[in-house]
C-alpha positions as semicolon CSV with decimal commas, in nm:
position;residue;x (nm);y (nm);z (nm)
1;X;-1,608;-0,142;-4,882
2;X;-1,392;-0,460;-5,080
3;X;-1,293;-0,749;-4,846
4;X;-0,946;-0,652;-4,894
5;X;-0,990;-0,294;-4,791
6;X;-1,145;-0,464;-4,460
7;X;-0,896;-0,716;-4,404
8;X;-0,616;-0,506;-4,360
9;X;-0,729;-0,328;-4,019
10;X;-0,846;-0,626;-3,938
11;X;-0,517;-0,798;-3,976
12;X;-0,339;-0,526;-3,751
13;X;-0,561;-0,535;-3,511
14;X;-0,535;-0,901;-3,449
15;X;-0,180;-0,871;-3,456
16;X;-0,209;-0,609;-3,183
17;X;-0,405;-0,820;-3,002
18;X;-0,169;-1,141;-3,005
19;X;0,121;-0,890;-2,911
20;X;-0,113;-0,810;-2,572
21;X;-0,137;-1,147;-2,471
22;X;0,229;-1,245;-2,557
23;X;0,283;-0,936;-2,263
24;X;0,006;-1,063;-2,043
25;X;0,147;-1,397;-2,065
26;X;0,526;-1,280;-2,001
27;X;0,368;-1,071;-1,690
28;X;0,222;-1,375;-1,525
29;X;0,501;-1,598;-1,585
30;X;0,714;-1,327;-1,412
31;X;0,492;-1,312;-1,145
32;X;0,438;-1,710;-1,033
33;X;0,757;-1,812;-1,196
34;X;1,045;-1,575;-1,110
35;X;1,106;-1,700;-0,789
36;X;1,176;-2,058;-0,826
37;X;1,192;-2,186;-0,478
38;X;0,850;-2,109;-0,423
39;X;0,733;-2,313;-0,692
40;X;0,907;-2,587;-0,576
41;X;0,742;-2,541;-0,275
42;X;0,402;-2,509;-0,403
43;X;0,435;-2,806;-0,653
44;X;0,606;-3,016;-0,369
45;X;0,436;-2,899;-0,070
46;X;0,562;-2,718;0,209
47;X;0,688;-3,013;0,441
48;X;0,914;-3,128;0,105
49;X;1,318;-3,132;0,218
50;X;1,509;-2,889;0,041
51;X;1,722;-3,190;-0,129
52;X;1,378;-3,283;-0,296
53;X;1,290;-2,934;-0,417
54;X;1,640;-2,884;-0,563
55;X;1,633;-3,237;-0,774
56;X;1,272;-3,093;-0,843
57;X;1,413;-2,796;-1,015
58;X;1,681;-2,943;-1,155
59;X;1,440;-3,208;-1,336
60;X;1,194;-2,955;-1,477
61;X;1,453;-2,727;-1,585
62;X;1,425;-2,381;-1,377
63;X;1,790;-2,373;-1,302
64;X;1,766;-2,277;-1,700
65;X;1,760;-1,888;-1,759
66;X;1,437;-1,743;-1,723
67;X;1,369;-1,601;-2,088
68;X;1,434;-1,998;-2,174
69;X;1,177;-2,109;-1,929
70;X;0,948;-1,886;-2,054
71;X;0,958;-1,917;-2,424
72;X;0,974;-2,335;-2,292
73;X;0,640;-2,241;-2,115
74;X;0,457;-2,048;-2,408
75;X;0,541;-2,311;-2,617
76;X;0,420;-2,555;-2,436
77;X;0,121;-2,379;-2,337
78;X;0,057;-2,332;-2,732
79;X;0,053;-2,685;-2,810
80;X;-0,188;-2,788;-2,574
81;X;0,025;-2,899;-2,249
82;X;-0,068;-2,662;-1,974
83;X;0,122;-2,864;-1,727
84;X;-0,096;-3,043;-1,398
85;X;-0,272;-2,879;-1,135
86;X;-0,073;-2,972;-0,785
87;X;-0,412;-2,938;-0,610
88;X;-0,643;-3,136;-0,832
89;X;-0,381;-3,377;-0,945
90;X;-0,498;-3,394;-1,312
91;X;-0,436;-3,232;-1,649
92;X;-0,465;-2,841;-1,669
93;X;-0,667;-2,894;-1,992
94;X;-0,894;-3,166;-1,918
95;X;-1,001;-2,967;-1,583
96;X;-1,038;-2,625;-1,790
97;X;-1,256;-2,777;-2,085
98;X;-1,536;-2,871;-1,903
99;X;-1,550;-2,581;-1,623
100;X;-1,522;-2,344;-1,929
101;X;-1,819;-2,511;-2,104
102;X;-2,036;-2,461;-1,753
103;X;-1,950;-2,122;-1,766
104;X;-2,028;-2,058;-2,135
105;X;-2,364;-2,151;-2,069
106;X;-2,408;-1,953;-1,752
107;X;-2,285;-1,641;-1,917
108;X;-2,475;-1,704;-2,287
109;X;-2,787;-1,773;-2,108
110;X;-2,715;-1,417;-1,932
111;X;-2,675;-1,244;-2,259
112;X;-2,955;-1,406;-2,398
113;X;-3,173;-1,256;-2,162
114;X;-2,991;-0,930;-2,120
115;X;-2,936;-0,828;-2,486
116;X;-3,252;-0,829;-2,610
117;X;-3,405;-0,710;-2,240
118;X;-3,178;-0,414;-2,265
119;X;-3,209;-0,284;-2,638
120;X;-3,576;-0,271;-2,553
121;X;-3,578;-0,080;-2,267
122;X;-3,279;0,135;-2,434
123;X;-3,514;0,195;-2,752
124;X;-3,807;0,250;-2,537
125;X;-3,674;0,518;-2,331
126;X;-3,464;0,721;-2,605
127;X;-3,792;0,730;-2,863
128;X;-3,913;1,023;-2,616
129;X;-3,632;1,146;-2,369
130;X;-3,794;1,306;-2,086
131;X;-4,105;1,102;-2,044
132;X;-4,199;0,852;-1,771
133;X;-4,098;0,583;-1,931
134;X;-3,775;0,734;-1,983
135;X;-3,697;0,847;-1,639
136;X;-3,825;0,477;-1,514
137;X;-3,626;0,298;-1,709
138;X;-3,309;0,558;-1,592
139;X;-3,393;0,496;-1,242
140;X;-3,443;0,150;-1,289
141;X;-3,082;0,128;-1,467
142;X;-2,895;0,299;-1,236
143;X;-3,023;0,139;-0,886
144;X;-2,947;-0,200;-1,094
145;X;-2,573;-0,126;-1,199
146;X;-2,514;0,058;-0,870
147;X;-2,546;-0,269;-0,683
148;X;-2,220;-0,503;-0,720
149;X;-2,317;-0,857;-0,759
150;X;-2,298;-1,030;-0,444
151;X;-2,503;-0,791;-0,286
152;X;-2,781;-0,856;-0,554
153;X;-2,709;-1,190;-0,492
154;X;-2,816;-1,226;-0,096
155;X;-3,114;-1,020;-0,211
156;X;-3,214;-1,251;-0,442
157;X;-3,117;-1,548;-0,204
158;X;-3,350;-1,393;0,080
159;X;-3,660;-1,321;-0,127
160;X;-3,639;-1,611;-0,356
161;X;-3,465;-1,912;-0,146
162;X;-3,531;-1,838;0,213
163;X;-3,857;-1,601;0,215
164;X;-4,043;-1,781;-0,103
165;X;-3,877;-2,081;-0,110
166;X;-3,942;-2,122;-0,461
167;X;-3,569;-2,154;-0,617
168;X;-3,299;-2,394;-0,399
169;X;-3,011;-2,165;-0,278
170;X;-2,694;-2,370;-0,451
171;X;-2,630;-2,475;-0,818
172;X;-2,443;-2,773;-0,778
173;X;-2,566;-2,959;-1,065
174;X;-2,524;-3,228;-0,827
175;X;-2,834;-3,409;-0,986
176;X;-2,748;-3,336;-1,348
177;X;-2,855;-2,999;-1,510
178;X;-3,136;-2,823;-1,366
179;X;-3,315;-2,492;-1,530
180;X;-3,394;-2,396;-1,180
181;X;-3,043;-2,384;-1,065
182;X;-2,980;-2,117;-1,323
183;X;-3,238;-1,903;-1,220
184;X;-3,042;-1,727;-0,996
185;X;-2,719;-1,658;-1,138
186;X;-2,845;-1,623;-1,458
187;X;-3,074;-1,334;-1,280
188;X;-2,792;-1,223;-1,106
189;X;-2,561;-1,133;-1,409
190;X;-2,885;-1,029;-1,578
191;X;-2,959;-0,720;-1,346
192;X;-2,605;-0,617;-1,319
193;X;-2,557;-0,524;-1,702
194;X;-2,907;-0,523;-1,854
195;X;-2,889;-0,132;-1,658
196;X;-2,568;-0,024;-1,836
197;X;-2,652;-0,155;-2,183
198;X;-2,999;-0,045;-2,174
199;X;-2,895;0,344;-2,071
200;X;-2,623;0,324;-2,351
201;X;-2,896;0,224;-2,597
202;X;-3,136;0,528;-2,487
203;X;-2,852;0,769;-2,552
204;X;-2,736;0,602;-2,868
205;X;-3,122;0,606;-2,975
206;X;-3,216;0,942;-2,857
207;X;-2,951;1,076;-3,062
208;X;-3,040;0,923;-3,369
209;X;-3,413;1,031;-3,311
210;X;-3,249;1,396;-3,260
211;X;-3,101;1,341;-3,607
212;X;-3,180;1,576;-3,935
213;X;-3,302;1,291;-4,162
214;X;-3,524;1,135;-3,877
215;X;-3,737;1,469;-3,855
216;X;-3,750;1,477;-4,233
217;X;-3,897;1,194;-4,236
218;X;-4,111;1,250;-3,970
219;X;-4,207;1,556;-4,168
220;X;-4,303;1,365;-4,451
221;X;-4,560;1,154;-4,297
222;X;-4,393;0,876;-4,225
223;X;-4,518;0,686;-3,911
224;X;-4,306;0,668;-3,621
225;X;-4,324;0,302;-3,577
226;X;-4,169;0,285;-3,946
227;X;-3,903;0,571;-3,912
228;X;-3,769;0,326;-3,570
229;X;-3,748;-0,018;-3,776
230;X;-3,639;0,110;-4,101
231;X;-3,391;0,379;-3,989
232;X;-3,296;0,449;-3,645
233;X;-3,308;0,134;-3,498
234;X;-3,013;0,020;-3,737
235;X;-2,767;0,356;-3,652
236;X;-2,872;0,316;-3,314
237;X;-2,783;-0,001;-3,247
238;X;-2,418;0,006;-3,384
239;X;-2,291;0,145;-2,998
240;X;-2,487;-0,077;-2,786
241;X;-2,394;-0,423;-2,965
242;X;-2,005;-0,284;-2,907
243;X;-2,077;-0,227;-2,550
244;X;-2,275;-0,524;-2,560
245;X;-1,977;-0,752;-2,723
246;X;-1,710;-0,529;-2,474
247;X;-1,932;-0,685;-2,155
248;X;-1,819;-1,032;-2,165
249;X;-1,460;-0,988;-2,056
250;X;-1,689;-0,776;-1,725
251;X;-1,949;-1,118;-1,732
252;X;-1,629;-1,367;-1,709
253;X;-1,500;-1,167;-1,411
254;X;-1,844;-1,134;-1,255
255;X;-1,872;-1,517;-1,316
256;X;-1,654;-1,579;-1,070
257;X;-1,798;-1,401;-0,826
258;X;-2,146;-1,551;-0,876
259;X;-2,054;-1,884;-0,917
260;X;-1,849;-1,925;-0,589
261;X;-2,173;-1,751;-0,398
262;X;-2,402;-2,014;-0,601
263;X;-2,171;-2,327;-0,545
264;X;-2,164;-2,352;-0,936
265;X;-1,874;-2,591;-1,112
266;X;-1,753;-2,336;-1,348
267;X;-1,449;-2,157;-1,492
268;X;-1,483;-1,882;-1,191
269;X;-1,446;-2,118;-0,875
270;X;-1,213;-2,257;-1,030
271;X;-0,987;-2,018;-1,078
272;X;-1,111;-1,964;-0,727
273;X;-0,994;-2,267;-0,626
274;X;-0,690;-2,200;-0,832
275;X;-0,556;-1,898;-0,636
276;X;-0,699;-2,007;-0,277
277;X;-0,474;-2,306;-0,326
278;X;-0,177;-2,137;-0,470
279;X;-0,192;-2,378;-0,773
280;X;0,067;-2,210;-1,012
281;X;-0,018;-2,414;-1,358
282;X;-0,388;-2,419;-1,304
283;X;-0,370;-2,050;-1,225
284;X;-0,138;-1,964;-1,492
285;X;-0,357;-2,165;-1,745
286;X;-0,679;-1,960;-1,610
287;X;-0,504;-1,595;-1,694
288;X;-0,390;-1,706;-2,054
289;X;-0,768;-1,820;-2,092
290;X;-0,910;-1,528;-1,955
291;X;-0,682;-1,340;-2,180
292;X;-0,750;-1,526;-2,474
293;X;-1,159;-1,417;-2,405
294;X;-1,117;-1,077;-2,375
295;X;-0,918;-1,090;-2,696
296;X;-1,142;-1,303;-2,900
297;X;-1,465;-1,039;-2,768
298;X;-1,267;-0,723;-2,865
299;X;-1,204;-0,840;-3,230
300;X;-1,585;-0,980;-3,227
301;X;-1,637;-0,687;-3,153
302;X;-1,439;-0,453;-3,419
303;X;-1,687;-0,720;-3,694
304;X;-1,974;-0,616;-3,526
305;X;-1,937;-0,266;-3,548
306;X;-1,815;-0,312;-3,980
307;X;-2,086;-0,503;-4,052
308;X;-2,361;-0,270;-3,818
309;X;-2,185;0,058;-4,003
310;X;-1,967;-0,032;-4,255
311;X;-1,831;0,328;-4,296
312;X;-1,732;0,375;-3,908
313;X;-1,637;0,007;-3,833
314;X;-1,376;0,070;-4,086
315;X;-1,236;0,372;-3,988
316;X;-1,246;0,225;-3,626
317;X;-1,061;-0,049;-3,742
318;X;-0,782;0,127;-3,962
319;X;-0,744;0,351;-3,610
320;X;-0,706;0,073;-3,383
321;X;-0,465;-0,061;-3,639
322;X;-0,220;0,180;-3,649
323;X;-0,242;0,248;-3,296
């Protein structure tokens, strides 16, 4: 497989992927922006005259037609002004930058627990399919995934914070950063995916164990500890590190969720904050980001599975491509 060969889907795919978020964007705009009157009133306030809101509009230009406003908007948005929140009273960017960076490490200290947590138990329980450790780790998986996060976060909270009293409750950061704080939401995201990915890894594995070449070998003599490392462990991994790679758009969403039960000062309450106070810029600004992950984790994904497979990632790639 030549670079060039490669580069191609990759290309197409990209470009597929910019075309989704120039829709996603359009959609949103549409959706805070059509009505102009209630921005003014949001931006304004509600006790603002209606001489006030209409010198308002007129100022910021939304007596212009609305494909003008918008292509104003993306533009603007693309060079870095995202406008200022109306309930924080600052820059759009400057309040995104550092909630997103809180985030980031609340959701890569999830995955890098949960990754290698869950290939493990994947590769233990697909080596023999049908044995204990099999059907624990199955049972162990589904109760996990089957409980939605805030539930798994009270029963955390009652065992660890009020029954133990070993972890605090919150995760301000009020103090500066604390590993203790992170415990629980970090443990939180952790059991709601480690399930998922690990039961995807024990069918990808106990397929590739099912495999022609894999009982040749094992007819051959080879040890089964080899026959895992050298060559299943590679073939089965190329489905779980997609899935893997496709979970952070689901660990950005389930962010939010944990961080508003935790009191953490990340990108979730704020977009939290964002839609309980109707703030149209700040909210705006928090779809296009949110759009912008799930974008940059699909096509980090599409590399992961070329490089884990080169002969499938690119066929996957020319697919999604012309698609």
């Amino acid at each position: 497989m030549t670079v060039s060969r490669l580069a191609l889907p990759l290309l197409r795919r990209l470009l597929m992927l910019l075309l989704t978020m120039a829709a996603v964007s359009f959609l949103v705009f549409l959706v805070l922006e059509v009505n102009i009157d209630s921005v003014a009133v949001k931006v304004l306030g509600q006790f603002s005259t209606p001489d006030q809101r209409a010198d308002w509009l007129r100022e910021n230009g939304y007596l212009d037609p609305f494909l003008l406003r918008y292509l104003r908007w993306l533009g603007r948005f693309v060079t870095g002004d995202w406008g200022v929140s109306t309930y924080y009273q600052e820059e759009v960017l400057t309040l995104i930058l550092p909630r997103l960076a809180a985030s980031a490490l609340l959701a890569g200290a999830a995955l890098a627990v949960m990754t290698p947590l869950a290939l493990a138990l994947g590769v233990l329980a697909g080596v023999r399919p049908g044995s204990a450790t099999d059907r624990t780790v199955s049972t162990l998986s589904i109760l996990t995934t089957s409980a939605p996060e805030f539930a798994t976060a009270v029963f955390l909270t009652a065992i660890f914070v009020i029954t133990l009293g070993w972890l605090p409750g919150v995760s301000t950061m009020a103090g500066g950063f604390s590993l203790r704080e992170l415990v629980l939401p970090v443990a939180v995201l952790v059991l709601a995916s480690t399930g998922y990915i690990a039961r995807m890894t024990r069918a990808s594995m106990a397929e590739v164990m099912a495999s022609p070449y894999i009982r040749t070998a094992l007819l051959k003599g080879a040890s089964p500890m080899r026959i895992i490392l050298r060559h299943a462990l590679r073939n089965a991994l190329v489905t779980p590190i997609t899935v893997i790679m496709l979970q952070i758009p689901w660990i950005v969403s389930g962010v939010i969720i944990v961080e508003v039960f935790f009191a953490y000062r990340g990108f979730g309450t704020l977009v939290y904050q964002a839609a309980l106070n109707s703030d149209v810029y700040l909210i705006e600004a928090c779809a296009m980001v949110s759009v912008a992950v799930v974008v940059i984790s699909q096509l980090a994904s599409d590399l992961m599975q070329a490089l884990l497979d080169p002969r499938v990632g690119l066929g996957a790639l020319a697919k999604k491509g012309r698609s």
